[in-house]
C-alpha positions as CSV (number, residue, x, y, z in Angstrom):
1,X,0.0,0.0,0.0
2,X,1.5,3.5,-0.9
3,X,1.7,5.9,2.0
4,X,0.1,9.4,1.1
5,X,1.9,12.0,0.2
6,X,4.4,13.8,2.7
7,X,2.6,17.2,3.5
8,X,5.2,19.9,4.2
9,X,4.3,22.5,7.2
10,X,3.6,26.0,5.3
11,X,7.1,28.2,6.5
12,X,6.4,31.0,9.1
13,X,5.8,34.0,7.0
14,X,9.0,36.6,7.2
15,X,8.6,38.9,10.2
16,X,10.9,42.0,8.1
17,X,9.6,43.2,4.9
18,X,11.7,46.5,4.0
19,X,8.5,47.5,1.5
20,X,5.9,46.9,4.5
21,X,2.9,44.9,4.8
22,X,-0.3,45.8,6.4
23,X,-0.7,45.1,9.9
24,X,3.0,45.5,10.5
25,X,4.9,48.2,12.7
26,X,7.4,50.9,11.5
27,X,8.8,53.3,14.7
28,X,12.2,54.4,15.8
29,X,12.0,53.8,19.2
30,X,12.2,49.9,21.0
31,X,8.2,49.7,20.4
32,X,7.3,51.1,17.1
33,X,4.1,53.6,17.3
34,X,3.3,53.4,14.0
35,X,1.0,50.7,12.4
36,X,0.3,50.3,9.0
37,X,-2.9,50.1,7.5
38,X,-3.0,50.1,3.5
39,X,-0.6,50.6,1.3
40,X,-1.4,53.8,-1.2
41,X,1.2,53.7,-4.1
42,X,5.2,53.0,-4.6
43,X,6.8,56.2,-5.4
44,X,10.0,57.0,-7.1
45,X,12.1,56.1,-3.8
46,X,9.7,54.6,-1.7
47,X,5.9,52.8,-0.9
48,X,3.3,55.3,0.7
49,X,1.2,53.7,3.4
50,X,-1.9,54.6,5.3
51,X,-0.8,54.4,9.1
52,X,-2.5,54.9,12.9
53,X,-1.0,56.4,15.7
54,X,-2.5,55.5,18.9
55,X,-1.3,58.1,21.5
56,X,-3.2,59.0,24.7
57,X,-5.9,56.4,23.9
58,X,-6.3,58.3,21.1
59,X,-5.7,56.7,17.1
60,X,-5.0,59.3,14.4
61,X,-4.4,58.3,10.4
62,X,-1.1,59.2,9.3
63,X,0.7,59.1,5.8
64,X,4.1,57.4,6.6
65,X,6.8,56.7,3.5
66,X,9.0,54.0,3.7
67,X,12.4,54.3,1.3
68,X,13.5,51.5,0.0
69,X,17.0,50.5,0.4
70,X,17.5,50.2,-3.2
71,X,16.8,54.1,-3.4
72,X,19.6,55.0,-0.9
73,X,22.8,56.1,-2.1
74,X,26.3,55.7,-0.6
75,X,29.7,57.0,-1.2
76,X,32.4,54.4,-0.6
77,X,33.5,55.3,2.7
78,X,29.8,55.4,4.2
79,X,28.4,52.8,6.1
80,X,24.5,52.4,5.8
81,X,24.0,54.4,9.1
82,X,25.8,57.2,8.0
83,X,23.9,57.1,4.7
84,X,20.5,57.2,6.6
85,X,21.9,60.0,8.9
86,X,22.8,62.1,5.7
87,X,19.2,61.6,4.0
88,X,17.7,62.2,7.7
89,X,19.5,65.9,7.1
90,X,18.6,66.2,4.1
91,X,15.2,65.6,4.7
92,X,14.9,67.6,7.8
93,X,16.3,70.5,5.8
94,X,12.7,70.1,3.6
95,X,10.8,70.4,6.9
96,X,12.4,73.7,7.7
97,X,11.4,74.4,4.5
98,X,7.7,74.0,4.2
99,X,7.8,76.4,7.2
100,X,6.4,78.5,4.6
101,X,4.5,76.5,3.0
102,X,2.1,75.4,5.6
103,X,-0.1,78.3,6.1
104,X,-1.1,77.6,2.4
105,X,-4.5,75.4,2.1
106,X,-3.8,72.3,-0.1
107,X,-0.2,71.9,0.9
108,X,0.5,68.8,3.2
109,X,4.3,69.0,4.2
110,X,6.3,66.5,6.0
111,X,6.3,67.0,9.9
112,X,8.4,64.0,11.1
113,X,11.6,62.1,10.1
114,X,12.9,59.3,12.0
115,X,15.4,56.6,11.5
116,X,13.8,52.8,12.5
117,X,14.1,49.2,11.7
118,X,12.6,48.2,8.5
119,X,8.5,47.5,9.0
120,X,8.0,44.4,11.2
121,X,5.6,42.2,12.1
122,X,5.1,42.8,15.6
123,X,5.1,45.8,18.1
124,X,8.6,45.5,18.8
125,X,11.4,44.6,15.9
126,X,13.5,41.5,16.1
127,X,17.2,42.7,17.6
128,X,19.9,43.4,14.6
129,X,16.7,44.8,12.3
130,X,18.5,46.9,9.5
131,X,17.8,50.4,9.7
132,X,15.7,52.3,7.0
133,X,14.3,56.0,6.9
134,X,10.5,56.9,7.6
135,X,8.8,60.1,6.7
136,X,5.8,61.4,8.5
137,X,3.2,63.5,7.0
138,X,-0.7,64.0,8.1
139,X,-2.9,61.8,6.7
140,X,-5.4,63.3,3.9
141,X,-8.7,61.8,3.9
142,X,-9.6,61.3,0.3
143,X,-8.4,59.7,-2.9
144,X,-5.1,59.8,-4.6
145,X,-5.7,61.8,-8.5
146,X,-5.5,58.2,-10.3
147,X,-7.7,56.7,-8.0
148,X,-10.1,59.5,-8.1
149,X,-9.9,59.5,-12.3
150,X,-10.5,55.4,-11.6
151,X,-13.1,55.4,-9.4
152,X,-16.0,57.4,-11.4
153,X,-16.6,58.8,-14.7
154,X,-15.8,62.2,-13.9
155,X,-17.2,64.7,-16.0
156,X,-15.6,68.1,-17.3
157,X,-16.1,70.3,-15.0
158,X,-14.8,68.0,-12.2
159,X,-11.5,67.9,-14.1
160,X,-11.2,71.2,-14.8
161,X,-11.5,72.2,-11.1
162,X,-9.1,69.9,-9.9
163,X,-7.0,71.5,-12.2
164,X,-7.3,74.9,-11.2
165,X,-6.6,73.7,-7.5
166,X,-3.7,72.1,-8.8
167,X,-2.2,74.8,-10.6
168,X,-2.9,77.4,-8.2
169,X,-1.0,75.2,-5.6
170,X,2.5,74.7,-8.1
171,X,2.0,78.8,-8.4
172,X,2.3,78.7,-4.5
173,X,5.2,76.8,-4.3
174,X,7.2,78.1,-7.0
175,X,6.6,81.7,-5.6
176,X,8.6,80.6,-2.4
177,X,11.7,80.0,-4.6
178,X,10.9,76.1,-4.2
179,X,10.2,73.5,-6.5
180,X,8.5,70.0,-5.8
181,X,10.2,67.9,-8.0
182,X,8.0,64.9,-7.6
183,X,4.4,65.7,-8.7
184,X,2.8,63.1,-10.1
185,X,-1.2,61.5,-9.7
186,X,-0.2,59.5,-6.5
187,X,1.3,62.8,-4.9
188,X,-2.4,65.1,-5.5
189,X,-5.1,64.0,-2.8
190,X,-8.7,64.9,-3.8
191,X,-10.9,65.1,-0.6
192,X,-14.7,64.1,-0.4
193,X,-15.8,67.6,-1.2
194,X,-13.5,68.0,-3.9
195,X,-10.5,70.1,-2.5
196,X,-7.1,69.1,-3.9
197,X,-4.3,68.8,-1.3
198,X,-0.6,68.7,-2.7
199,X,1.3,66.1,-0.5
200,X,5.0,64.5,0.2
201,X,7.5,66.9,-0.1
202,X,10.0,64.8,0.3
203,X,12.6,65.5,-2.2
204,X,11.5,69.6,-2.6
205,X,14.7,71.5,-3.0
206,X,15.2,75.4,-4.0
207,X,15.4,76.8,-7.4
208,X,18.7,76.6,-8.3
209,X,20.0,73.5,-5.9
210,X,22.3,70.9,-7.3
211,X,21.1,67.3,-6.2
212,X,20.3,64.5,-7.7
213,X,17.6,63.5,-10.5
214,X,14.6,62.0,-9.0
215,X,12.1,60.7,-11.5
216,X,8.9,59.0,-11.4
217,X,8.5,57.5,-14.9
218,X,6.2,59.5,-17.5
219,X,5.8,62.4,-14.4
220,X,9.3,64.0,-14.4
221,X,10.8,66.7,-16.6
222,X,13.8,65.9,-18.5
223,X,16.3,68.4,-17.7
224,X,18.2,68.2,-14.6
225,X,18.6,71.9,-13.7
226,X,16.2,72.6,-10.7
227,X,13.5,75.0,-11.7
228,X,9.9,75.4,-11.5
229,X,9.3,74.5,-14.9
230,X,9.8,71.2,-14.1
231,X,6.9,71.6,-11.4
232,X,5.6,72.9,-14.8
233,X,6.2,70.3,-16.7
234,X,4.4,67.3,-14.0
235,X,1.7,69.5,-14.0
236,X,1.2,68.9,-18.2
237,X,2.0,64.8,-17.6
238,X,-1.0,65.1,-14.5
239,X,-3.0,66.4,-16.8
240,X,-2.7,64.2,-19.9
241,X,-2.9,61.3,-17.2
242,X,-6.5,62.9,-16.6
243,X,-7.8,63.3,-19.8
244,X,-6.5,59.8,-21.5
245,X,-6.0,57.6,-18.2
246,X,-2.0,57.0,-19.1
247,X,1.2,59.5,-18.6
248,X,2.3,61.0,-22.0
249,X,5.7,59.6,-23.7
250,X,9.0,60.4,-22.4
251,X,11.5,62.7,-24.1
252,X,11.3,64.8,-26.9
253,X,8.5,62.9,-28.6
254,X,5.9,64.0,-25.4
255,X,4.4,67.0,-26.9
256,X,3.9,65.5,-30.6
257,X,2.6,61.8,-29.0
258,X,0.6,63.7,-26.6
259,X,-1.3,66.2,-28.8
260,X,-2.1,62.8,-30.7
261,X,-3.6,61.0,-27.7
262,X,-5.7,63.8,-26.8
263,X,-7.4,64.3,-30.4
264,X,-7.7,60.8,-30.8
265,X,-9.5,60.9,-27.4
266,X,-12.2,63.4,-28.6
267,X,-10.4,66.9,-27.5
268,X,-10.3,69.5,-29.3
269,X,-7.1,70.0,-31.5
270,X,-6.9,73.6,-29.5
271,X,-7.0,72.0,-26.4
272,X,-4.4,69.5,-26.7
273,X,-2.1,72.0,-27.9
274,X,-2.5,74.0,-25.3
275,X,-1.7,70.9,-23.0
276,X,1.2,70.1,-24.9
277,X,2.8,73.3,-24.3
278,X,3.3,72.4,-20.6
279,X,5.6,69.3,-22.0
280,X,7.8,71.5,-24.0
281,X,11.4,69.9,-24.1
282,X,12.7,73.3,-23.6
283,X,11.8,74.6,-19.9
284,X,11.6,78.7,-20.5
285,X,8.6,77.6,-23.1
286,X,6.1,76.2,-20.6
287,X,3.8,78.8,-19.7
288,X,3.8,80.4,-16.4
289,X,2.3,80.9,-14.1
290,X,0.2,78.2,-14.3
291,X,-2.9,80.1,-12.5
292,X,-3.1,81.9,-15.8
293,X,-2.5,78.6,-18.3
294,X,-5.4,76.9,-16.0
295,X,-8.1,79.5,-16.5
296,X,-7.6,79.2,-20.5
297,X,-7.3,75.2,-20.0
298,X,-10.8,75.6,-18.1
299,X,-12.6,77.6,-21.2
300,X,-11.2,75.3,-23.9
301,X,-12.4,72.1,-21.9
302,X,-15.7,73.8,-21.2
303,X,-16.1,75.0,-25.1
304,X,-18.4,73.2,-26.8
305,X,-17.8,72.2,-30.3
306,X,-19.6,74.3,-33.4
307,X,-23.4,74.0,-32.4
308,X,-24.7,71.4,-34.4
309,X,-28.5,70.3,-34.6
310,X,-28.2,66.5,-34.5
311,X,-29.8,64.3,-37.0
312,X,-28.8,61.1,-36.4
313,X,-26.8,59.2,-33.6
314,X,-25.0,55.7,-33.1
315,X,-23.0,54.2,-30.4
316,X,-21.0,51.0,-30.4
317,X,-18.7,49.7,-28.0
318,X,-15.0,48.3,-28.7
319,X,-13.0,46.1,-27.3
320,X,-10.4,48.3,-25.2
321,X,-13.6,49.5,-22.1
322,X,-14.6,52.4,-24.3
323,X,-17.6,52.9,-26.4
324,X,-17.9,55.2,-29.5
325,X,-20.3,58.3,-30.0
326,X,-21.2,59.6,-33.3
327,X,-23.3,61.9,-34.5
328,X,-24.3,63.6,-37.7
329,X,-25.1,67.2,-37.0
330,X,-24.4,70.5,-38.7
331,X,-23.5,69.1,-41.9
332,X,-20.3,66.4,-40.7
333,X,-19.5,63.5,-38.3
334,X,-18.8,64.4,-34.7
335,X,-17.5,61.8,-32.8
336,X,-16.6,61.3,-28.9
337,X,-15.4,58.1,-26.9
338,X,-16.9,57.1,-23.7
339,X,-14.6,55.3,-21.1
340,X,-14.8,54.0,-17.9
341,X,-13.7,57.8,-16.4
342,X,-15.0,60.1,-18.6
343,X,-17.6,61.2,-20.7
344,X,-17.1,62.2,-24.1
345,X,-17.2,65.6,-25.8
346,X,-18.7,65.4,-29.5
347,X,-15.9,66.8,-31.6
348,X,-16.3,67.5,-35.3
349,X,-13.9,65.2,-37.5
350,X,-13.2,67.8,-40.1
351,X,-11.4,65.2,-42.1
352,X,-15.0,63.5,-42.7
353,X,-17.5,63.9,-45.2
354,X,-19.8,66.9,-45.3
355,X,-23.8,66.9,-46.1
356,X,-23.8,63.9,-43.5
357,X,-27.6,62.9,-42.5
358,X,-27.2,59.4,-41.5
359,X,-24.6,58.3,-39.4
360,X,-24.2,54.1,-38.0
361,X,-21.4,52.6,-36.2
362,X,-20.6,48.6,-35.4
363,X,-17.7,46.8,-34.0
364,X,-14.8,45.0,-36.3
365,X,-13.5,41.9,-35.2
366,X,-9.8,43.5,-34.4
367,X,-12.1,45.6,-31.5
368,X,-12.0,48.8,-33.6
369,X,-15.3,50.2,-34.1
370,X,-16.3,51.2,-37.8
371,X,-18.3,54.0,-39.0
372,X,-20.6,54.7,-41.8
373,X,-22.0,57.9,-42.9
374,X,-24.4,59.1,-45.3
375,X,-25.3,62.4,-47.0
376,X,-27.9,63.9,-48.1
377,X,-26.2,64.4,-51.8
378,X,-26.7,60.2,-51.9
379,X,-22.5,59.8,-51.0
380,X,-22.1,56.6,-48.6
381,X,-19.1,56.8,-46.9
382,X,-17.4,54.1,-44.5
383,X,-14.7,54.4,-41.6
384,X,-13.0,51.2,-41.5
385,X,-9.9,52.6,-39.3
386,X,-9.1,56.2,-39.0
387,X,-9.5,56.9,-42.7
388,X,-12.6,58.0,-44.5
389,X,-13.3,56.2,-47.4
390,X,-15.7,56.9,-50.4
391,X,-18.0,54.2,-51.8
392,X,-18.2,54.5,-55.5
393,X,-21.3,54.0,-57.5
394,X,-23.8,53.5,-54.9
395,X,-26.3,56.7,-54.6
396,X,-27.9,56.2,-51.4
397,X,-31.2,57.2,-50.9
398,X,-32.2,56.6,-46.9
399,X,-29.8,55.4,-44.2
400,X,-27.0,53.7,-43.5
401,X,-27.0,51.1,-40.7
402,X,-23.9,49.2,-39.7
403,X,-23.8,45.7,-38.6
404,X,-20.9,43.4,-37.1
405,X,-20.2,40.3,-38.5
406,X,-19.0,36.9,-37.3
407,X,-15.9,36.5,-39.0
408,X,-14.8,40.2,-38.1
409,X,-15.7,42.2,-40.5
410,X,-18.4,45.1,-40.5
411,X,-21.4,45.6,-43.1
412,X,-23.1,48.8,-44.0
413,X,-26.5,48.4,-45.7
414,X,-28.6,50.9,-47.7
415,X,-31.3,51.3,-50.0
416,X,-29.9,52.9,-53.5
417,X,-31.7,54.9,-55.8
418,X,-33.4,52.2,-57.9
419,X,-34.6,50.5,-54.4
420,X,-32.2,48.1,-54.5
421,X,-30.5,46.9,-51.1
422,X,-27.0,47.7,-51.3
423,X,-24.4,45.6,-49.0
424,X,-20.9,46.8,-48.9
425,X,-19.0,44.2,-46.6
426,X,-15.9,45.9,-45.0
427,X,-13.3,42.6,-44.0
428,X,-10.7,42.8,-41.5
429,X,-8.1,43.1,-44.4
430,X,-8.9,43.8,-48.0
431,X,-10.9,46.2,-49.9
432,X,-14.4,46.5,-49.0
433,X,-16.8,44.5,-51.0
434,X,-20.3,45.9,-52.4
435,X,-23.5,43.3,-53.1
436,X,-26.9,44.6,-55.1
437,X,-29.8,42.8,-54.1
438,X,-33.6,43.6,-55.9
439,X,-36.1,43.8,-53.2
440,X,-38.2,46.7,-54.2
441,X,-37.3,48.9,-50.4
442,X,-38.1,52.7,-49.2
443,X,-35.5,52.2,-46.7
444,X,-33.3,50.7,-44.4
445,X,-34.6,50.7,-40.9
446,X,-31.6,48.6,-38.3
447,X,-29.0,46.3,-38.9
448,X,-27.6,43.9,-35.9
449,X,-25.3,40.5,-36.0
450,X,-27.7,37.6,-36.2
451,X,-27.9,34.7,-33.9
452,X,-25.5,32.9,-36.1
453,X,-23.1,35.9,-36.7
454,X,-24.4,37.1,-40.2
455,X,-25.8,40.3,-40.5
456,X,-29.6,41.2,-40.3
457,X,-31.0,44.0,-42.0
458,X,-34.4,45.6,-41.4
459,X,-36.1,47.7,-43.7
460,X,-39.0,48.7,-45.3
461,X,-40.6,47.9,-48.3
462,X,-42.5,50.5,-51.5
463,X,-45.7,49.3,-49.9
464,X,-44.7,49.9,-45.7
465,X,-44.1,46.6,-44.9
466,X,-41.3,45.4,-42.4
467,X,-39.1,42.9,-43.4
468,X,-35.9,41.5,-41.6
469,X,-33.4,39.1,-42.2
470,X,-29.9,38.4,-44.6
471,X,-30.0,40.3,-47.8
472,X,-31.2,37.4,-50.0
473,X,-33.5,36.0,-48.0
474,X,-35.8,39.1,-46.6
475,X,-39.3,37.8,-43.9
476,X,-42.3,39.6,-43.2
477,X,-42.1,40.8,-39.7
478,X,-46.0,41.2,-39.4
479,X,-45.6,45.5,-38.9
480,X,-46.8,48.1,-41.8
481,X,-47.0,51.6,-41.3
482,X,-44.3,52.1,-38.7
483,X,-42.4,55.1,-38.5
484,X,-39.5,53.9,-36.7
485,X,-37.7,50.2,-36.1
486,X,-35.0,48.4,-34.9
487,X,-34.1,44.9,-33.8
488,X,-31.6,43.0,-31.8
489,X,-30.6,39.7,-30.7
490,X,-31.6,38.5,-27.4
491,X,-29.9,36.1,-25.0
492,X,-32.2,32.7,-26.4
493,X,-30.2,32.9,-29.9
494,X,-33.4,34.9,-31.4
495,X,-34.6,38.7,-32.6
496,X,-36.5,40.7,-31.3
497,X,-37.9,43.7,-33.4
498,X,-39.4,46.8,-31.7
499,X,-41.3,49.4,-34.1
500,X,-43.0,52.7,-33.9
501,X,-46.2,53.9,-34.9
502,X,-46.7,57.3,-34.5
503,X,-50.5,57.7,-35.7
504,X,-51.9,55.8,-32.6
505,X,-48.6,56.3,-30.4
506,X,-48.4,52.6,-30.5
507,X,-45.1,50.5,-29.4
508,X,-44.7,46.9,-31.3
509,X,-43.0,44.3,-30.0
510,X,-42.3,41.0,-32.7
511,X,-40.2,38.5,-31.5
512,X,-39.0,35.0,-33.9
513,X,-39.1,31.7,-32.2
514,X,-36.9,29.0,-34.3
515,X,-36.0,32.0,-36.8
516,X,-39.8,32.4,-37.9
517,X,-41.6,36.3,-36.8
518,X,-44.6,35.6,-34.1
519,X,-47.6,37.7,-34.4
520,X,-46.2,41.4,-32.8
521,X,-47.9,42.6,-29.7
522,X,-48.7,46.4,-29.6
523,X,-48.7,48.4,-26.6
524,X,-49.3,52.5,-25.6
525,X,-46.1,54.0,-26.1
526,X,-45.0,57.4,-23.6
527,X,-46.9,60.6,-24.8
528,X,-45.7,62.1,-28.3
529,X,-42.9,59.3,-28.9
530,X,-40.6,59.9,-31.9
531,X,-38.1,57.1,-31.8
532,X,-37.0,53.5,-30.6
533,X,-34.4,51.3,-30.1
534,X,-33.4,48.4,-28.4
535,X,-30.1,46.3,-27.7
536,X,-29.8,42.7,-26.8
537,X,-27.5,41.2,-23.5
538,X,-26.7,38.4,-21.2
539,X,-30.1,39.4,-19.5
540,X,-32.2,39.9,-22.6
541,X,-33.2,43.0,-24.5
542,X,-33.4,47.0,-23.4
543,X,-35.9,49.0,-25.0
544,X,-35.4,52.7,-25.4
545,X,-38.3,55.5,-26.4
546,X,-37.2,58.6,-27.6
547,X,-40.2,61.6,-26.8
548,X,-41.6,64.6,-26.4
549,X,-42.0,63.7,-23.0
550,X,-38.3,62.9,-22.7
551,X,-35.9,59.9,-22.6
552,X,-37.3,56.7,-21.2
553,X,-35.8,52.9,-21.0
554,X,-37.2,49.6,-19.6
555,X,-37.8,46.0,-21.0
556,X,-39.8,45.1,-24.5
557,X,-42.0,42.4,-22.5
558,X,-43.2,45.6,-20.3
559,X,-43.8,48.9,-22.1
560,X,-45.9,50.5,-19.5
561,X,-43.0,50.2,-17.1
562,X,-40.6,52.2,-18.6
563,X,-38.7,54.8,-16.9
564,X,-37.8,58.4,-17.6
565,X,-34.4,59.4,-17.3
566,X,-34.3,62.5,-19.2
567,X,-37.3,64.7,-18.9
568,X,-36.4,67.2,-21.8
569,X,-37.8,66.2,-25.3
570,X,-35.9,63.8,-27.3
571,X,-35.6,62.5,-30.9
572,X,-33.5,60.1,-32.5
573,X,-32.3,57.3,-29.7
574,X,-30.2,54.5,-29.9
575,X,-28.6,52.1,-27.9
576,X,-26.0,49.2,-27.4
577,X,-24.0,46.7,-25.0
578,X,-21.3,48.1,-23.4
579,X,-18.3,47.3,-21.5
580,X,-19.0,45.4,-18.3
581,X,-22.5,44.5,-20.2
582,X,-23.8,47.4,-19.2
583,X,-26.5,48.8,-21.4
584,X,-25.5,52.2,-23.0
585,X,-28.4,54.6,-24.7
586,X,-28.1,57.9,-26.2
587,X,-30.7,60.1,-27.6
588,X,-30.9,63.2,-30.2
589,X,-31.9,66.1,-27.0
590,X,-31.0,70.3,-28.0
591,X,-28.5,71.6,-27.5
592,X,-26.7,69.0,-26.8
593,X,-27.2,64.7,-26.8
594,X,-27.9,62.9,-23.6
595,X,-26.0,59.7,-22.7
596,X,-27.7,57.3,-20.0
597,X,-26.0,53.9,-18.6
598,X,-26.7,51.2,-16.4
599,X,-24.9,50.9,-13.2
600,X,-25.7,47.2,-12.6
601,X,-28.0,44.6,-14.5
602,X,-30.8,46.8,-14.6
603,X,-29.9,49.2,-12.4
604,X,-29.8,52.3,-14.2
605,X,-29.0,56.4,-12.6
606,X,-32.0,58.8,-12.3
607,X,-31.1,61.1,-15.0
608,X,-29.1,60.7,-18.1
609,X,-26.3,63.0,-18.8
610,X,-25.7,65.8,-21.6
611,X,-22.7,65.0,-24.0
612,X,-20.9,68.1,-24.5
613,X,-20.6,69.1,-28.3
């Protein structure tokens, strides 16, 4: 008989850890007073935790910096005490400092530096601990910038004021003859009620000082002279971390590879060169003082684009967390991407078509999301990547609707002039593809992937009728008359088609069981309704009503249970899956569109949002 397996006891965790752990002690004395709680962020030199003090029965937060051993330098007669000693100097020579400093609100200094054992596990640290160097600063209640930008969409306005704090605080610091040298989104704290605090000061030296370079990677100017344009400088790569989520390229490339980013991201070309200019590889040409490049920031982010009265919107999400908005309004595309921290601003893509009046937008199978656009001269125009391309000798003569496809590749449908259903198929690689089909339609009505990954078109026929399905093979849905359509897959591998009439303000729902149309069911739609749309997902189908009465969203298979979330009049609506399955709509509102999203499995805010542009 074989004898089981020898089971080695688990080894007794460490009880030093020079980086910390939570629960562990840090202190100078025999019995540390410091525990630690959570640990914030690693640092250019160091790991930031949350600790308590517990003094006269009383606990207080503190923010206590532990540099890593790595991080300390030593000259070849110094032993690692006398290295410690000389930083301890150094750093006390910062507290004197921020004398200064501390009457300003915002600015956290340092108020303690001590000399301890590395962080232990218990109270009091095993004998022979090596020594490392602790810094001591009040703890700020609130978030650290990128886990502020992290945890919410934040809109605009929020940005733009933490901004102005921001700047006004660099300004502040500079005007004492100092400079930070270390700003970066883990050194900005951004309280509950919004107040930005500018904290660790650790390695803040005079204009002018000759030290070493300290760099936190994408944050940190490149010249080594110590000036406040470098303070200058981190405040440009802070705010490019805000407005795209990542710190802008290093060296000379930053201003060119930033002002990219930020266009590609929605902003306006003005804006992002305006931003750019903080990341100047030459220091005398970032502008100064910041208070007055901050209030011009704040007017370009708040600028809307060129008023446009929209006709037509689509939204699709792609595979990277974001979700594009388009629109076709004042004559051209405008587009804007919604991420996980930010809503977008519609901005006019002047390198677009003009006359647009139908505008659709699906996913490609490389996660890219495509665009189509149509004019009101007939011109169908597709977006495959970041090019606008012209499809020759189709003249369209309704809309345009976009629809993935199962092996990757997108298709844009449209009724031409002599009623014929156009199909141009755009593949992953390759020139896009067009297909002419006879079927006698007025217009094309929605377009979604099928149950079995082809596309499905819905239109309408010369004589009113709906009819869905692939190209050559077009059903009767059972609807005549409508005024607006659109269908979806839901989550039993059929579709589901919801329709408009707006005679007898009736809402029908027409679902297919084993791919054949059931009778629809018809239903009172909200007062004065203009448009519908619905999207498919894990947990079925979301329908959408665009009104007079405003914006309102609920299930198919219970239209008097909708749900207003926007109480102004809308128009066009649409809608789709986004990331996290979290149902995404947008509708046509003036002056601007309004955006509304789920913030759980049917869980949805109680008001949508307007999209700037």
């Amino acid at each position: 008989m074989t004898p089981p397996p020898r089971t080695e006891p688990a080894p007794d965790p460490p009880d030093l850890d020079p980086a910390g752990r939570p629960g562990w002690y840090v202190g100078e004395s025999e019995v540390s007073q410091y525990q630690l709680v959570r640990r914030v962020h690693s640092g250019g030199e160091g790991v930031l935790w949350q600790a308590t003090r517990t003094q006269d029965g009383a606990s207080r937060p503190w923010a206590v910096k532990v540099l890593l051993a790595e991080h300390i330098d030593r000259t070849d007669d110094e032993t690692r005490r006398q290295s410690l000693e000389r930083w301890h100097r150094t750093w006390d020579e910062t507290i004197e400092r921020t004398v200064a400093l501390r009457s300003i609100p915002g600015i956290v200094p340092v108020v303690r530096v001590l000399i301890g054992p590395v962080p232990h596990r218990f109270r009091q640290a095993p004998p022979g601990s090596p020594l490392t160097l602790y810094l001591v600063t009040p703890w700020v209640d609130g978030q650290n910038l990128a886990e502020w930008r992290r945890s919410d969409r934040r809109a605009p306005q929020e940005v733009r004021d933490v901004v102005v704090q921001l700047c006004r605080l660099v300004d502040d610091v500079a005007a004492a003859g100092l400079v930070h040298r270390d700003i970066s989104p883990g050194n900005v704290m951004v309280g509950a009620d919004g107040r930005v605090n500018l904290v660790d000061f650790a390695f803040m030296r005079p204009t002018g000082a000759v030290t070493r370079r300290i760099a936190t990677e994408g944050f940190t100017a490149p010249e080594l002279d110590i000036d406040p344009a470098n303070d200058r400088y981190s405040v440009g790569a802070v705010v490019h971390h805000l407005l795209t989520g990542a710190a802008p390229a290093a060296g000379r490339a930053a201003p060119a590879s930033a002002r990219r980013q930020l266009v590609d991201r929605g902003f306006s070309p003005a804006l992002a060169e305006h931003v750019t200019r903080l990341l100047d590889a030459e220091p005398a040409a970032r502008p100064a003082p910041l208070s007055d490049w901050a209030g011009t920031f704040a007017q370009l982010l708040d600028a809307p684009a060129e008023r446009a009265t929209y006709r037509d919107l689509a939204l699709a999400a792609d595979a990277y967390g974001g979700t594009v908005l388009a629109g076709a309004g004042g004559g051209a595309v405008a587009t804007g991407r919604l991420s996980p921290t930010m809503y977008p601003a519609l901005r006019r893509d002047t390198a677009g078509p003009t006359g647009v009046a139908a505008v659709s937008a699906a996913r490609r199978g490389n996660g890219t999301v495509a665009l189509a656009a149509g004019t009101d001269g007939g011109e169908l125009w597709l977006r495959p990547d970041d090019c606008w391309l012209r499809v020759d000798g189709i003249v369209a003569a309704g809309p345009v609707r976009l629809a993935g496809c199962g092996d990757g590749s997108v298709r844009a449908f449209v009724v031409d002039d002599r009623d014929r259903l156009a199909a141009v198929t755009i593949p992953l690689a390759g020139a896009a593809t067009v297909a002419r089909f006879d079927a006698g339609l007025r217009r094309v009505l929605a377009a979604c992937e099928g149950p079995d990954g082809a596309p499905v078109v819905l239109a309408e026929t010369a004589g009113g009728d709906v009819v869905s399905g692939t190209p050559g093979r077009l059903l009767d849905v059972g609807l005549c008359g409508v005024d607006a359509a659109d269908i979806a897959g839901n989550d039993w591998g059929e579709l589901v088609c919801v329709a408009l009439r707006r005679a007898d303000n009736r809402i029908a729902v027409a679902e297919t069981i084993a791919g054949e149309w059931e009778e629809p069911r018809w239903s009172p739609a909200p007062a004065e309704s203009a448009d519908v749309a619905c999207t498919g997902h894990r947990n079925g189908v979301t329908l959408a009503v665009a009104a007079a009465s405003g914006l309102w969203v609920g299930r198919p298979d219970d239209v008097a249970g909708l749900t207003r979330r926007w109480a102004e009049p809308t128009e066009r609506v649409v809608a789709a899956c986004g990331p996290g399955w979290r149902v995404q709509v947008a509708a046509v509102a003036q002056p601007d569109p309004v955006l509304c999203e789920e913030a759980g499995a049917g869980s949805w805010p109680e008001a949508a949002v307007a999209v700037s542009g």
